[in-house]
N, CA, C and O atoms as CSV, one atom per row, in Angstrom:
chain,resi,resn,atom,element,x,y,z
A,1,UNK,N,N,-85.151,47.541,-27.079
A,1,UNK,CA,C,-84.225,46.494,-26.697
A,1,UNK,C,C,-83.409,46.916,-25.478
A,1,UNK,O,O,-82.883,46.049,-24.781
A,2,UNK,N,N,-83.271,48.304,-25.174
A,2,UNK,CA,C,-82.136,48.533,-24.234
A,2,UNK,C,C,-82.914,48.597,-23.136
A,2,UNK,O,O,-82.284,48.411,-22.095
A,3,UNK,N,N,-84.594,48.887,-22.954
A,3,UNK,CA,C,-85.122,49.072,-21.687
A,3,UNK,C,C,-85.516,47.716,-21.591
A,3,UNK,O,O,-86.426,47.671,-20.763
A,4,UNK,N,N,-85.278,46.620,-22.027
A,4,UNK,CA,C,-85.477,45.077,-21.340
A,4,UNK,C,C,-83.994,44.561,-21.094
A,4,UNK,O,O,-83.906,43.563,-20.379
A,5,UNK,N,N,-82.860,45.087,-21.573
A,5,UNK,CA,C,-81.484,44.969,-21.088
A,5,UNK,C,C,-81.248,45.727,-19.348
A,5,UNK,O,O,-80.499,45.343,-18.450
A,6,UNK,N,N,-82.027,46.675,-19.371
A,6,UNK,CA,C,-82.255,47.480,-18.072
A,6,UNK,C,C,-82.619,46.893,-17.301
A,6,UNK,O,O,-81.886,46.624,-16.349
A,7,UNK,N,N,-83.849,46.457,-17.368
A,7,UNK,CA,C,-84.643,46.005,-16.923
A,7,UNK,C,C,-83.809,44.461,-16.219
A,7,UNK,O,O,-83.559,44.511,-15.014
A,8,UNK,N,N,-83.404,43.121,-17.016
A,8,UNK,CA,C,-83.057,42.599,-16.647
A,8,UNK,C,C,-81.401,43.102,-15.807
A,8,UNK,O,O,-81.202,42.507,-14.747
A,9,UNK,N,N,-80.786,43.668,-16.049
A,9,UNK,CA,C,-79.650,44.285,-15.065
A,9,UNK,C,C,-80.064,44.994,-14.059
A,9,UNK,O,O,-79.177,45.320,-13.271
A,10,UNK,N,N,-81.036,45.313,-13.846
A,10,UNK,CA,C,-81.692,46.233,-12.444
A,10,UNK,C,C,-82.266,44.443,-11.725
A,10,UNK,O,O,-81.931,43.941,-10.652
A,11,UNK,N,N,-83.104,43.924,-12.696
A,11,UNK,CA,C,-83.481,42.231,-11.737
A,11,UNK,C,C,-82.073,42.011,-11.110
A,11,UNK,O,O,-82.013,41.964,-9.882
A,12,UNK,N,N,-80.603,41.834,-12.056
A,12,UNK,CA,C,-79.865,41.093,-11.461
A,12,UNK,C,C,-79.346,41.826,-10.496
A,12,UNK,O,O,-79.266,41.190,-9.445
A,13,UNK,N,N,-78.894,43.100,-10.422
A,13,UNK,CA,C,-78.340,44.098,-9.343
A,13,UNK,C,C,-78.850,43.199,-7.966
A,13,UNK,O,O,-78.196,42.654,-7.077
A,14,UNK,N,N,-81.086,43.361,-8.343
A,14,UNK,CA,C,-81.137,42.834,-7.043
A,14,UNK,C,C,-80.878,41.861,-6.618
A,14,UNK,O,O,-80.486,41.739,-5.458
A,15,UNK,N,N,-81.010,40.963,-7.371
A,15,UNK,CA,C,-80.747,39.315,-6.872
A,15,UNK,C,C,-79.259,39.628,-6.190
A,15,UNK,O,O,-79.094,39.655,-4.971
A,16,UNK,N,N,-78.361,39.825,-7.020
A,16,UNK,CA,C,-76.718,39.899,-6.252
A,16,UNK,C,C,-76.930,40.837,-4.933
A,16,UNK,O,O,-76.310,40.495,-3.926
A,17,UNK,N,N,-78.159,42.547,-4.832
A,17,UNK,CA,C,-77.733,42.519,-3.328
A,17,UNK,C,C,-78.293,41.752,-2.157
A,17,UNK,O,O,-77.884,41.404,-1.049
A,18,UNK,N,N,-79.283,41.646,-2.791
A,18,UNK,CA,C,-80.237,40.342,-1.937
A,18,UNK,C,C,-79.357,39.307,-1.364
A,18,UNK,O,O,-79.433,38.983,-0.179
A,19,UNK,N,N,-78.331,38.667,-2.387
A,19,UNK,CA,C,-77.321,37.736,-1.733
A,19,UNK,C,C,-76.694,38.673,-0.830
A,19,UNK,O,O,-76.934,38.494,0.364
A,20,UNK,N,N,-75.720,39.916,-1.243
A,20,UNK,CA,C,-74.811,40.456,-0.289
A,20,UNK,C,C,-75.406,40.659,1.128
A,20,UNK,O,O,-74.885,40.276,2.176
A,21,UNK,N,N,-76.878,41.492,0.959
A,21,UNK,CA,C,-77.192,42.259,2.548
A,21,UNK,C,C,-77.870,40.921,3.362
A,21,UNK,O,O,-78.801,40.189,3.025
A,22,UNK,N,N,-76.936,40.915,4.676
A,22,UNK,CA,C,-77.834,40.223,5.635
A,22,UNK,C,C,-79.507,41.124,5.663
A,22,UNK,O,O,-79.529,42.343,5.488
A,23,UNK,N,N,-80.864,40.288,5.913
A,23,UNK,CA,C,-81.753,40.454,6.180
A,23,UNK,C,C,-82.791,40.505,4.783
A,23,UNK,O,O,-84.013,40.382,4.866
A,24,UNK,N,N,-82.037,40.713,3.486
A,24,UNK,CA,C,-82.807,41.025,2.541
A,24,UNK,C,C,-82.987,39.503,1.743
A,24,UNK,O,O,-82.071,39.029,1.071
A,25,UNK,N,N,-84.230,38.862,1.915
A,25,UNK,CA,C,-84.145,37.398,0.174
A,25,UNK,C,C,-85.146,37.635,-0.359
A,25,UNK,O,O,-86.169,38.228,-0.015
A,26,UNK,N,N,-84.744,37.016,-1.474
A,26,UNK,CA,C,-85.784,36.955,-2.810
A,26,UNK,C,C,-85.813,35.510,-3.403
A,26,UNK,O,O,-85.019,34.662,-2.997
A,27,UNK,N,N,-86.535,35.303,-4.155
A,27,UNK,CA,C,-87.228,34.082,-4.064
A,27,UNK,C,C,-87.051,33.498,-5.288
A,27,UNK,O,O,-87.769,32.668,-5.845
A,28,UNK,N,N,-85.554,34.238,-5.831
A,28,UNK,CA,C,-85.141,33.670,-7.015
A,28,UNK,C,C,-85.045,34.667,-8.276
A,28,UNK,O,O,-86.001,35.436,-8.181
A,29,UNK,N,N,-84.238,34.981,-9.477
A,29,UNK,CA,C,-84.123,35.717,-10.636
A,29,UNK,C,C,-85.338,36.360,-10.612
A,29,UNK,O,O,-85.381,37.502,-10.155
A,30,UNK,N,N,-86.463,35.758,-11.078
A,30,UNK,CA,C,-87.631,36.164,-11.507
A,30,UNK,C,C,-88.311,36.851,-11.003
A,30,UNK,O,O,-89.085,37.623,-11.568
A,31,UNK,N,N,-88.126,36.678,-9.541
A,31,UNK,CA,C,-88.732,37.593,-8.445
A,31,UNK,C,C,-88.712,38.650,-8.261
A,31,UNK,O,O,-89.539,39.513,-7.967
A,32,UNK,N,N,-87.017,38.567,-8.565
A,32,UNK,CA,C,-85.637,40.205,-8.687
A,32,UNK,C,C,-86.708,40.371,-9.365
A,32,UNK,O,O,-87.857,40.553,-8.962
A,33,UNK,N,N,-86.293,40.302,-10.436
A,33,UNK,CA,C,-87.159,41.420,-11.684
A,33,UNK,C,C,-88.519,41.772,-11.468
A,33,UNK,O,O,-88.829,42.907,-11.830
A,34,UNK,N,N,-89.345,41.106,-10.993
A,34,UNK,CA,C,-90.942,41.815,-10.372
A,34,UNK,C,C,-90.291,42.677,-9.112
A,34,UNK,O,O,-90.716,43.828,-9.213
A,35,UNK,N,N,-89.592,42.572,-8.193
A,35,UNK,CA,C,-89.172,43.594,-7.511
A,35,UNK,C,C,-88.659,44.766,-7.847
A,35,UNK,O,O,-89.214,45.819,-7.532
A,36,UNK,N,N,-87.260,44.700,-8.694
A,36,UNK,CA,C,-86.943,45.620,-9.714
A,36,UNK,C,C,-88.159,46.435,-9.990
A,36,UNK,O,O,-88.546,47.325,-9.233
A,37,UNK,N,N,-88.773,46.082,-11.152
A,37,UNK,CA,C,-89.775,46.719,-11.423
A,37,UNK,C,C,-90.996,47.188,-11.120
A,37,UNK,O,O,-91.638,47.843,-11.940
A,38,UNK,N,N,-91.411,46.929,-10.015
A,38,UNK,CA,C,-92.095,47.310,-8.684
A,38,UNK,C,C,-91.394,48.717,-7.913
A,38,UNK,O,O,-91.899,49.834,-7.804
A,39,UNK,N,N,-90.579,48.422,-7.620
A,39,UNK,CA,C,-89.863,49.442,-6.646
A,39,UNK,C,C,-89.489,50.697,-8.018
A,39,UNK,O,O,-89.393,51.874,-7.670
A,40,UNK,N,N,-89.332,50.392,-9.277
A,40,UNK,CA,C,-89.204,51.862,-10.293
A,40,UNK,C,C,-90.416,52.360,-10.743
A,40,UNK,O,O,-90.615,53.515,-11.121
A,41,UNK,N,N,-91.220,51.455,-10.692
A,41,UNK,CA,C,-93.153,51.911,-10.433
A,41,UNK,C,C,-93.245,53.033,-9.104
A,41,UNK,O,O,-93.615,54.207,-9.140
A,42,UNK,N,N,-92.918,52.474,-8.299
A,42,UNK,CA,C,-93.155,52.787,-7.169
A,42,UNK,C,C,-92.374,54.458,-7.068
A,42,UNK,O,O,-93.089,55.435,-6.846
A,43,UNK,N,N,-90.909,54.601,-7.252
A,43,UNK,CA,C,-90.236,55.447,-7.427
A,43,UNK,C,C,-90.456,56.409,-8.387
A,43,UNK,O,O,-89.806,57.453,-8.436
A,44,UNK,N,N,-91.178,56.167,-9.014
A,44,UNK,CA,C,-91.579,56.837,-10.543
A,44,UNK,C,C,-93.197,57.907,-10.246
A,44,UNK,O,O,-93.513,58.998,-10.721
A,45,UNK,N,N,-93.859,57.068,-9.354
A,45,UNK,CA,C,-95.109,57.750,-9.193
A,45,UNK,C,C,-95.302,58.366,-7.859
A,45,UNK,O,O,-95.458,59.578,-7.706
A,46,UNK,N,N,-95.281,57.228,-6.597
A,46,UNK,CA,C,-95.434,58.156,-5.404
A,46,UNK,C,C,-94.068,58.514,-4.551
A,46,UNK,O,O,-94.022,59.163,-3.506
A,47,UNK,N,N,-93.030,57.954,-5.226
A,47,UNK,CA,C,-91.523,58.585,-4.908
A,47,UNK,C,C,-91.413,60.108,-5.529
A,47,UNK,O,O,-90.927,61.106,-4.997
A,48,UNK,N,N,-91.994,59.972,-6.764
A,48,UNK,CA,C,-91.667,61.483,-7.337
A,48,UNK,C,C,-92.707,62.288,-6.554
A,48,UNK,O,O,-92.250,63.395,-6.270
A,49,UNK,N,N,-93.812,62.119,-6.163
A,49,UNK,CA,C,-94.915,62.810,-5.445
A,49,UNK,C,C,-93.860,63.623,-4.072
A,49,UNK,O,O,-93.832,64.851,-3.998
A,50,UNK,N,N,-93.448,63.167,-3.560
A,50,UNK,CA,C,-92.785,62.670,-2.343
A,50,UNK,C,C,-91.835,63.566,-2.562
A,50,UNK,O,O,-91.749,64.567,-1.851
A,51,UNK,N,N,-90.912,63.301,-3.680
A,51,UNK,CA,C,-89.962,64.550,-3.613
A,51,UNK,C,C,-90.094,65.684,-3.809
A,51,UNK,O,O,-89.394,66.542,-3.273
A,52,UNK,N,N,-91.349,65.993,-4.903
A,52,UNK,CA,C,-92.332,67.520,-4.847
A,52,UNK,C,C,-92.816,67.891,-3.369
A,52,UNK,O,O,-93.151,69.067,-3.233
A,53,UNK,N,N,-92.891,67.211,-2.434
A,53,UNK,CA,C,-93.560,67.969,-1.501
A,53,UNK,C,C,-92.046,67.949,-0.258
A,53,UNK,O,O,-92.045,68.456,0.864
A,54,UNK,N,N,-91.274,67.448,-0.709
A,54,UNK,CA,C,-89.810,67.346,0.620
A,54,UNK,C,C,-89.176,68.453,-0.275
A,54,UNK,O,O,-88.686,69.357,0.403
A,55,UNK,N,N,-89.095,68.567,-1.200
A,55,UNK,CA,C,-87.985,69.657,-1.964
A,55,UNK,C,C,-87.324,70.325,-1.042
A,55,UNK,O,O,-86.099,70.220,-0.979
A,56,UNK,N,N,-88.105,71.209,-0.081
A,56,UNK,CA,C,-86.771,72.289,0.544
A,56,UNK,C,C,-86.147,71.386,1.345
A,56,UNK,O,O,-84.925,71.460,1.475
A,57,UNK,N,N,-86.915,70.360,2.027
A,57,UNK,CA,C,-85.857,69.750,3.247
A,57,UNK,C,C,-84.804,69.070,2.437
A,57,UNK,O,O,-83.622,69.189,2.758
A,58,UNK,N,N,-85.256,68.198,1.160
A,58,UNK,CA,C,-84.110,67.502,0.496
A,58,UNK,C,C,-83.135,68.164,0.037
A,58,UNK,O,O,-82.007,67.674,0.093
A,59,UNK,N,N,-83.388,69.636,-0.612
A,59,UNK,CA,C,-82.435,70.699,-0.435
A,59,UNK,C,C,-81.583,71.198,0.677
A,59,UNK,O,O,-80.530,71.836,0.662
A,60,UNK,N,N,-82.147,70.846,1.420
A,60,UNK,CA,C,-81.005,71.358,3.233
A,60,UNK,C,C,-80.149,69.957,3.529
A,60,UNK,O,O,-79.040,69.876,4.056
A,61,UNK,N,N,-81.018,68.852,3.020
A,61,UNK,CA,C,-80.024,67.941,3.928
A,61,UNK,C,C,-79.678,66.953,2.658
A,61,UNK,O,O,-79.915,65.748,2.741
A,62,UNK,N,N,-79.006,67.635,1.281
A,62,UNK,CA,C,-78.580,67.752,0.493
A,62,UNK,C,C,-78.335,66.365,-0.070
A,62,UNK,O,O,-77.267,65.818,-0.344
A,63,UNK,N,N,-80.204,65.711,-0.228
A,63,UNK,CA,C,-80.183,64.585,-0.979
A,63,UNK,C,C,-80.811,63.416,0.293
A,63,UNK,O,O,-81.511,62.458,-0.035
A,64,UNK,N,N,-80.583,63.580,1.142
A,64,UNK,CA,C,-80.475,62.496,2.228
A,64,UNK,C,C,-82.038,62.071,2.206
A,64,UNK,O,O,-82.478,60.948,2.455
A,65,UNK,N,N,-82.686,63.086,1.893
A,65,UNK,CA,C,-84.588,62.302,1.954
A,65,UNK,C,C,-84.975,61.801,1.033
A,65,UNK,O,O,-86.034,61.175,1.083
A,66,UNK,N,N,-84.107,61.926,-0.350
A,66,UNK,CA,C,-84.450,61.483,-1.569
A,66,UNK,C,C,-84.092,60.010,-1.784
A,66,UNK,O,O,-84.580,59.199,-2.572
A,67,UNK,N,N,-82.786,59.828,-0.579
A,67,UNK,CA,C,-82.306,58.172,-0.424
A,67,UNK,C,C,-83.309,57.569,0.919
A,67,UNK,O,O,-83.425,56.384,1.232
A,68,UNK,N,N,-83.877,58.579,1.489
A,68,UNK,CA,C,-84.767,58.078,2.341
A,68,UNK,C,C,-86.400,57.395,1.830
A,68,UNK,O,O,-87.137,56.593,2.404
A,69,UNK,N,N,-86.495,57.899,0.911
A,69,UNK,CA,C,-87.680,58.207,0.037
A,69,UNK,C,C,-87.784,56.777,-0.529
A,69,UNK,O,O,-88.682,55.965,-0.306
A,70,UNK,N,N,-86.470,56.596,-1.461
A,70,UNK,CA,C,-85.738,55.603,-1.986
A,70,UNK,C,C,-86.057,54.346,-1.188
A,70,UNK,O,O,-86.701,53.507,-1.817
A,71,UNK,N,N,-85.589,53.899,0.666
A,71,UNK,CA,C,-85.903,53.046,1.085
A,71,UNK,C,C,-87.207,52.569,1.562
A,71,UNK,O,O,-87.596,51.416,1.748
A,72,UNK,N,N,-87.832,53.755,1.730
A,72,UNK,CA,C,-89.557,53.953,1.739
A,72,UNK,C,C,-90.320,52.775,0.884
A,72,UNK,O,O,-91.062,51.834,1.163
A,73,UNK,N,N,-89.621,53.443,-0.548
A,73,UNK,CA,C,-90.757,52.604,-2.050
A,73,UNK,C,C,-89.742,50.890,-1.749
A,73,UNK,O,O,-90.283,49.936,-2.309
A,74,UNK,N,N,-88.635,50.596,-1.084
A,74,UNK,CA,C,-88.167,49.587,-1.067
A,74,UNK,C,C,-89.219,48.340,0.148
A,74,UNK,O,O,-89.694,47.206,0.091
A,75,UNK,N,N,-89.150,49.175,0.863
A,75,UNK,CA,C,-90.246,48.377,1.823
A,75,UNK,C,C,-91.957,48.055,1.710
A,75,UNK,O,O,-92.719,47.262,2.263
A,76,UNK,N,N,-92.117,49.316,0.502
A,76,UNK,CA,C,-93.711,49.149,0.308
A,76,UNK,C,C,-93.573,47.866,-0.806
A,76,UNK,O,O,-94.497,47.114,-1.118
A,77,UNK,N,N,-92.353,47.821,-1.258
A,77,UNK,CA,C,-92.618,47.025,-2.103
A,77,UNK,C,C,-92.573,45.446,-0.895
A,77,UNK,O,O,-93.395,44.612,-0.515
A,78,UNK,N,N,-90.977,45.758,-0.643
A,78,UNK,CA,C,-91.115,44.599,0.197
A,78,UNK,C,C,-92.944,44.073,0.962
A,78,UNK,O,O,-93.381,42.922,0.990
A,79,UNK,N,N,-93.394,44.870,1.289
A,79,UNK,CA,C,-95.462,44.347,1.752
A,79,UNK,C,C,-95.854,44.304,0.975
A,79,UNK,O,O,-96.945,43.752,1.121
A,80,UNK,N,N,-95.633,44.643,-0.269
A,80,UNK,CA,C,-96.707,44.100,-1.800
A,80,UNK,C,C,-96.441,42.698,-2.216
A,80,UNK,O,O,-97.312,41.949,-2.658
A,81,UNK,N,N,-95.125,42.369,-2.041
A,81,UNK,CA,C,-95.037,40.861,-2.345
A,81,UNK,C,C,-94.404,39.971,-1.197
A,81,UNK,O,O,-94.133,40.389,-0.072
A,82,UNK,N,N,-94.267,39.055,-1.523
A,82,UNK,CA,C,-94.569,37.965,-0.302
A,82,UNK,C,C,-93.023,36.816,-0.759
A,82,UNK,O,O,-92.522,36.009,0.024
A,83,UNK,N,N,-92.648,37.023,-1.907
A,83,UNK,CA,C,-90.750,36.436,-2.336
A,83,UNK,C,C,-90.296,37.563,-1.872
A,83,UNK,O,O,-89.485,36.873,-1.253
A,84,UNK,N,N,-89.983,38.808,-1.515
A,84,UNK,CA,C,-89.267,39.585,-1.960
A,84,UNK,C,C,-89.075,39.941,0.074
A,84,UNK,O,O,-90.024,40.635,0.438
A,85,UNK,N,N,-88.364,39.689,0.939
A,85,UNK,CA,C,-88.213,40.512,2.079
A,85,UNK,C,C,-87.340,40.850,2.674
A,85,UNK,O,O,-86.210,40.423,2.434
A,86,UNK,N,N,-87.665,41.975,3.913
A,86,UNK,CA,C,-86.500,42.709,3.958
A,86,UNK,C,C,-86.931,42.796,6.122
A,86,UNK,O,O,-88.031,43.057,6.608
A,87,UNK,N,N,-86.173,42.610,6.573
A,87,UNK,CA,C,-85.785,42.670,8.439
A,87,UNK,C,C,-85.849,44.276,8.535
A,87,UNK,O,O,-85.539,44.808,9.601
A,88,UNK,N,N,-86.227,45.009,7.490
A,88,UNK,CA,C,-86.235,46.374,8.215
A,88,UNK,C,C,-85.873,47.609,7.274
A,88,UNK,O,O,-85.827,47.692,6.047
A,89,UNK,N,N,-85.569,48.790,8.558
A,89,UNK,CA,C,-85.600,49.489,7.573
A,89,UNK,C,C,-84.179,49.568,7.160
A,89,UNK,O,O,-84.046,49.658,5.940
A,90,UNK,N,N,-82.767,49.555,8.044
A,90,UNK,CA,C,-81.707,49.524,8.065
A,90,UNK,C,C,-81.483,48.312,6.806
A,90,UNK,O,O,-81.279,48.794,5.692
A,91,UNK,N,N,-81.500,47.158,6.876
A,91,UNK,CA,C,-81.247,46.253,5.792
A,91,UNK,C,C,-82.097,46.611,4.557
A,91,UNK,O,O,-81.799,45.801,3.678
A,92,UNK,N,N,-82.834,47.299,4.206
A,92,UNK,CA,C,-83.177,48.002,3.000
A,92,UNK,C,C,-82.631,49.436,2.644
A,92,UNK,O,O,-82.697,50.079,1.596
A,93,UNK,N,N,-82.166,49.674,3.662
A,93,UNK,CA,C,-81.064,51.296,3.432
A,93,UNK,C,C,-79.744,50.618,2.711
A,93,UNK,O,O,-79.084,51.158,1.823
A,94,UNK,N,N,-79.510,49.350,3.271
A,94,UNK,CA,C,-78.151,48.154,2.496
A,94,UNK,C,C,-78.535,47.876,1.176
A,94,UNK,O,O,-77.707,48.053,0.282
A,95,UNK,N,N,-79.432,47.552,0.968
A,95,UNK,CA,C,-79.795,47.334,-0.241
A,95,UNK,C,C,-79.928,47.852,-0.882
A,95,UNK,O,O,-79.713,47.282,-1.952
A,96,UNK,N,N,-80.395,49.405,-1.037
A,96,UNK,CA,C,-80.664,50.609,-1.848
A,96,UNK,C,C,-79.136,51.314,-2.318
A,96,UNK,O,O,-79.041,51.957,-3.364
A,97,UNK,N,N,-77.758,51.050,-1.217
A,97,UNK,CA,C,-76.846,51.598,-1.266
A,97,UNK,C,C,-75.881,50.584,-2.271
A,97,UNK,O,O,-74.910,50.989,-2.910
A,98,UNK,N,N,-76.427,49.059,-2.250
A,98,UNK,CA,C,-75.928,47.818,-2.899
A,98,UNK,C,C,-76.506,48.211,-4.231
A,98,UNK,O,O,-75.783,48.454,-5.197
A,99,UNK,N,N,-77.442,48.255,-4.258
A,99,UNK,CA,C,-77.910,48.183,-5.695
A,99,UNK,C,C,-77.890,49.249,-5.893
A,99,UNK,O,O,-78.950,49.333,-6.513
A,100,UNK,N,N,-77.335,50.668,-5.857
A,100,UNK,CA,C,-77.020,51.563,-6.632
A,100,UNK,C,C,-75.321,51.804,-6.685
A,100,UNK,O,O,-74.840,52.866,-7.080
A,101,UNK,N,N,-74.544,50.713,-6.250
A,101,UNK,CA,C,-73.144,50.374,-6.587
A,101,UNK,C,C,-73.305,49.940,-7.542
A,101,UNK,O,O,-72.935,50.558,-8.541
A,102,UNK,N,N,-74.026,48.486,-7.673
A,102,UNK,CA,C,-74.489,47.635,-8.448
A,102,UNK,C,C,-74.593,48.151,-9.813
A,102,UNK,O,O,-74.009,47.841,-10.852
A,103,UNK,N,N,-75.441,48.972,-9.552
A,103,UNK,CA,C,-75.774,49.825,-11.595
A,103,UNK,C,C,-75.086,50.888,-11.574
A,103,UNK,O,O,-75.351,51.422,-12.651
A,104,UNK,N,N,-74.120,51.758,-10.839
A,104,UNK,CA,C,-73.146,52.151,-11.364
A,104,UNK,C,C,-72.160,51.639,-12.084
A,104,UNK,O,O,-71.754,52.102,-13.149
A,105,UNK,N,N,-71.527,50.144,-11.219
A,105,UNK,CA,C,-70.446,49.343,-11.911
A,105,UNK,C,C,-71.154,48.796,-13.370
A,105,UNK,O,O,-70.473,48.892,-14.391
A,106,UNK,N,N,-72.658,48.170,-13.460
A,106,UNK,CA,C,-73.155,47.995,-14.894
A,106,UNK,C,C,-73.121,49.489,-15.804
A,106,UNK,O,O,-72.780,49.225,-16.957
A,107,UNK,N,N,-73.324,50.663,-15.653
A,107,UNK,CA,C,-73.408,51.673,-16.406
A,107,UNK,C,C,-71.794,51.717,-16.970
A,107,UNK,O,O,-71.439,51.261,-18.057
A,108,UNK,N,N,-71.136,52.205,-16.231
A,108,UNK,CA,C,-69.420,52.007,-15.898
A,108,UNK,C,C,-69.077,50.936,-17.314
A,108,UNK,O,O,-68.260,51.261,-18.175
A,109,UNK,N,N,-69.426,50.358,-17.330
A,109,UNK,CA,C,-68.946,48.593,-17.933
A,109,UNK,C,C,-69.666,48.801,-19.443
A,109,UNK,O,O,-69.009,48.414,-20.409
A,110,UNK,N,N,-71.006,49.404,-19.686
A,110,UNK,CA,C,-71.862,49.686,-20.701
A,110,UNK,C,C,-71.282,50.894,-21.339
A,110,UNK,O,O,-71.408,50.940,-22.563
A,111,UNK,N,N,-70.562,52.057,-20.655
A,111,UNK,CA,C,-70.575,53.412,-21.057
A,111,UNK,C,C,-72.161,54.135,-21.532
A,111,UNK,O,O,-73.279,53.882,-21.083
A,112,UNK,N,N,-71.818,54.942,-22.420
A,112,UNK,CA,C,-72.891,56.162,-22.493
A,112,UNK,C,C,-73.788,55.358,-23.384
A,112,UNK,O,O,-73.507,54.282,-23.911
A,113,UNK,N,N,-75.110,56.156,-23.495
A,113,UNK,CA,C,-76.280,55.630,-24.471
A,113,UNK,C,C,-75.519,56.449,-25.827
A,113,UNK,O,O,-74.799,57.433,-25.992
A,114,UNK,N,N,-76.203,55.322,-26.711
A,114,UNK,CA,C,-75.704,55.922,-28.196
A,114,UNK,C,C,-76.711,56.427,-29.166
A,114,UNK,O,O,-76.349,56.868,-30.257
């Protein structure tokens, strides 16, 4: 029950940054959530690949390739679907920084797993 509560709060994160960032739309709730869950596919398999082979640099520049990495799986997603787009790479660096405000303030609001 709590990973389809996730699930739909990661859809809505995006839909709300999608509204906030100039350059980023989506093509409605439903979309969010195939994006959502696209982009943690994405982050999960060839994002983690990605950070096994950057390790020392993400270690020197203390995280910065791992949010780079981050806007990477945002844009592959953005070319996998055709609701979901983004003007670049800068307005998906907005969005990655939106929607991880986004589910902090939902975690924040939820507190800890029980």
């Amino acid at each position: 029950m709590r990973f389809i509560i996730e699930v739909l709060l990661m859809g809505l994160a995006f839909y709300i940054g999608a509204k906030l960032v100039p350059g980023v739309s989506i093509d409605g709730y439903g979309n969010a959530i195939i994006a959502a869950i696209l982009i943690a596919l994405a982050n999960a398999t060839i994002g983690f690949i990605l950070r096994l082979l950057t390790f020392p640099i993400n270690f020197l520049t203390l995280g910065l390739v791992s949010f780079i990495i981050t806007v990477l799986m945002i844009l592959l997603v953005d070319n996998m679907m055709t609701s979901f787009n983004t003007t670049g790479f800068l307005a998906a660096a907005f969005l990655a920084i939106i929607v991880a405000l986004i589910k902090a303030i939902f975690g924040a609001i939820a507190g800890e797993k029980e």
